[in-house]
PAMARVEX-32104 format. One record per residue: x, y, z of N, C-alpha, C, O in turn; residue in three letters. Coordinates in pm, whole numbers, plus 32768, in hexadecimal, padded with zeros to 4 digits. Layout:
REM residues N
XYZXYZXYZXYZALA/...
//
This chain:
REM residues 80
833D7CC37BC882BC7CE67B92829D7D767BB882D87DA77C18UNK/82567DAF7B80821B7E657B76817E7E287BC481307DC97BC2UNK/81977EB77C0A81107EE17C5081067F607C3B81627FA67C13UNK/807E7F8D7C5B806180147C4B804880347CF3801B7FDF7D40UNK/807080C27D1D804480E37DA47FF281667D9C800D81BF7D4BUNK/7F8C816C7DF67F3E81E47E0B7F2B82077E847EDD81CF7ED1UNK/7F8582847EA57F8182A57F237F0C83277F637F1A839E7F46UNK/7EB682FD7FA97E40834C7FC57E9A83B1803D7F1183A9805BUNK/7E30840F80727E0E846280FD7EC58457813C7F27847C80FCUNK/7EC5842581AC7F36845A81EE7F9D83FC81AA8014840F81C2UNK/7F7B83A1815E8005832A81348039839A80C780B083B180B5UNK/7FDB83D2808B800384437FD7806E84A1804780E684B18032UNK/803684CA80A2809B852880CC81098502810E8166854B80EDUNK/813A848C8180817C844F81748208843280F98280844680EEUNK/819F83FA80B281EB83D9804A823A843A7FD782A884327FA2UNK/81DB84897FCE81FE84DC7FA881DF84D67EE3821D85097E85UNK/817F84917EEA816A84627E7380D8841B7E7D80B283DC7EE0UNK/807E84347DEF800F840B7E017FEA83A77DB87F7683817DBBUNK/805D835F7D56805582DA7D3280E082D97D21812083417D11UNK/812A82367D2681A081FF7CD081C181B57C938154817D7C85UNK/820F816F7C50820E80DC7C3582AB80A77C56831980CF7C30UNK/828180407CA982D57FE47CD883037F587C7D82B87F347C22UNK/837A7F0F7C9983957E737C8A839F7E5B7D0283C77E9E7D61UNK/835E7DB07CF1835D7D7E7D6C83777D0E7D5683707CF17CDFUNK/83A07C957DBC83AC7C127DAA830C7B9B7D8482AD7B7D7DCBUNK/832D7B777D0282A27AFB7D2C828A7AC67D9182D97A877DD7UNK/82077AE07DA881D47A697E1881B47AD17EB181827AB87F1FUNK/81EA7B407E7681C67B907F23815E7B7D7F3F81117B2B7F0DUNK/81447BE17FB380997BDD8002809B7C4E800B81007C8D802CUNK/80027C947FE87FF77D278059805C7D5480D080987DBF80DCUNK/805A7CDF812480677D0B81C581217CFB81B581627D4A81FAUNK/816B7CA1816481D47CCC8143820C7D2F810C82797D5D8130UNK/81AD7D68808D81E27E0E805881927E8280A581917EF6807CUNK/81417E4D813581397EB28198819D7ED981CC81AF7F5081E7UNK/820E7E5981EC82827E81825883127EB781F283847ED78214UNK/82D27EAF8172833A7EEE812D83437F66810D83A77FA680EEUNK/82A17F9381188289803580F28290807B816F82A080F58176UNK/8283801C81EC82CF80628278835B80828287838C80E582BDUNK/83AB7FF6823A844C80148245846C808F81F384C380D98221UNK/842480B88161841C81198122841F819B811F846581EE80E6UNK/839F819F81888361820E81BD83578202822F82E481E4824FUNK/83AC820D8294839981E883318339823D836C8305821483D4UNK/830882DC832B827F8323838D8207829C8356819F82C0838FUNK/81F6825B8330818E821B831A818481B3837C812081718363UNK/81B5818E83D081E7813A84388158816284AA8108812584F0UNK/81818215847B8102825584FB806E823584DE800A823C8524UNK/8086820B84547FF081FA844B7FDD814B84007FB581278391UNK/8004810E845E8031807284217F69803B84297F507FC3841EUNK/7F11808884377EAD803C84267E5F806D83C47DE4806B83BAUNK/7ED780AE83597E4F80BE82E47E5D805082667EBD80058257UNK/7DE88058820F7DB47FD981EE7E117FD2815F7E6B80208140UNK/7DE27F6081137E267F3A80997DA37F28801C7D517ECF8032UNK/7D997F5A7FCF7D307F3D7F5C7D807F097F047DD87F527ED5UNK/7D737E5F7ECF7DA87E277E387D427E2D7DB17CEF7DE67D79UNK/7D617E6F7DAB7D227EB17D257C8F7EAB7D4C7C387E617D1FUNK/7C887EFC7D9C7BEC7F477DA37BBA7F1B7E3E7B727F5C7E8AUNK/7BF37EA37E517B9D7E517EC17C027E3C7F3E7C7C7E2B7F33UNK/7BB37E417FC47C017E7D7FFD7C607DCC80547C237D64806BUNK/7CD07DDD80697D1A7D4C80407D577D2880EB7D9C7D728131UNK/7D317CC881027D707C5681567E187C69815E7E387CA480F6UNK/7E787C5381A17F087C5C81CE7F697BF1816F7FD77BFC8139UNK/7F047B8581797F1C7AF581297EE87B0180977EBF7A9A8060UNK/7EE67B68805D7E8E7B3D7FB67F2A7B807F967F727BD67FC9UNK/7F307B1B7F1A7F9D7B357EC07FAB7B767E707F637B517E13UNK/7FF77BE87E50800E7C1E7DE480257BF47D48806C7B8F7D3FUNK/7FFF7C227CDE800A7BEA7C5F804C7C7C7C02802E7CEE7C24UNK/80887C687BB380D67CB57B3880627D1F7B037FFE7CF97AC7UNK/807E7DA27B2280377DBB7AFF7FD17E207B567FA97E8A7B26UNK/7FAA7DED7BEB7F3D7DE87C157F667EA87C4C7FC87EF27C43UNK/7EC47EB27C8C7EC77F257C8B7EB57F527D497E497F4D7D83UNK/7EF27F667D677EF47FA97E1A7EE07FE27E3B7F1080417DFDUNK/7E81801B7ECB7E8780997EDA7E6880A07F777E0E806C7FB9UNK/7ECC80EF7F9B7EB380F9804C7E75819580667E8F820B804FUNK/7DF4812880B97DA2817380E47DC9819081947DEA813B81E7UNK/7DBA820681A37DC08230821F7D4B8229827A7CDC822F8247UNK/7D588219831D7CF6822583507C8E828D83237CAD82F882EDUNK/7BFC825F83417BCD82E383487B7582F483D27B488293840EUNK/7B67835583F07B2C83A984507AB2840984717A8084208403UNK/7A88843084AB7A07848D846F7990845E84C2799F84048514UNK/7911849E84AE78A7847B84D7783384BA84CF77CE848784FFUNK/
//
């Protein structure tokens, strides 16, 4: 199945890219194509606590991915 990825703040640079599109297996989870975009991108490892938005909303480890859906890792933020 196709996903869309949107990579914000330090993941865009990281990555080196500010969206992509992936295949992935049915049935994943967030918190499984977390540890895949770590095996991927191992500097992201340093920042293993930034968040996951599934299409807009910001997503649990355990919510499943669907064909289609839209991703986007959000980085900590900071500030005050």
């Amino acid at each position: 199945m196709q996903l869309q990825l949107l990579f914000f703040g330090i993941t865009s640079d990281i990555t080196q890219k500010r969206s992509d599109e992936i295949t992935i297996s049915e049935g994943i989870t967030i918190g499984a194509l977390k540890e895949k975009l770590m095996i991927d991108y191992p500097k992201l490892k340093n920042y293993n606590s930034f968040s996951m938005a599934l299409n807009t909303v910001y997503a649990s480890d355990d919510a499943i991915l669907n064909n289609g859906d839209i991703v986007a890792l959000i980085p900590p933020v900071s500030g005050g």
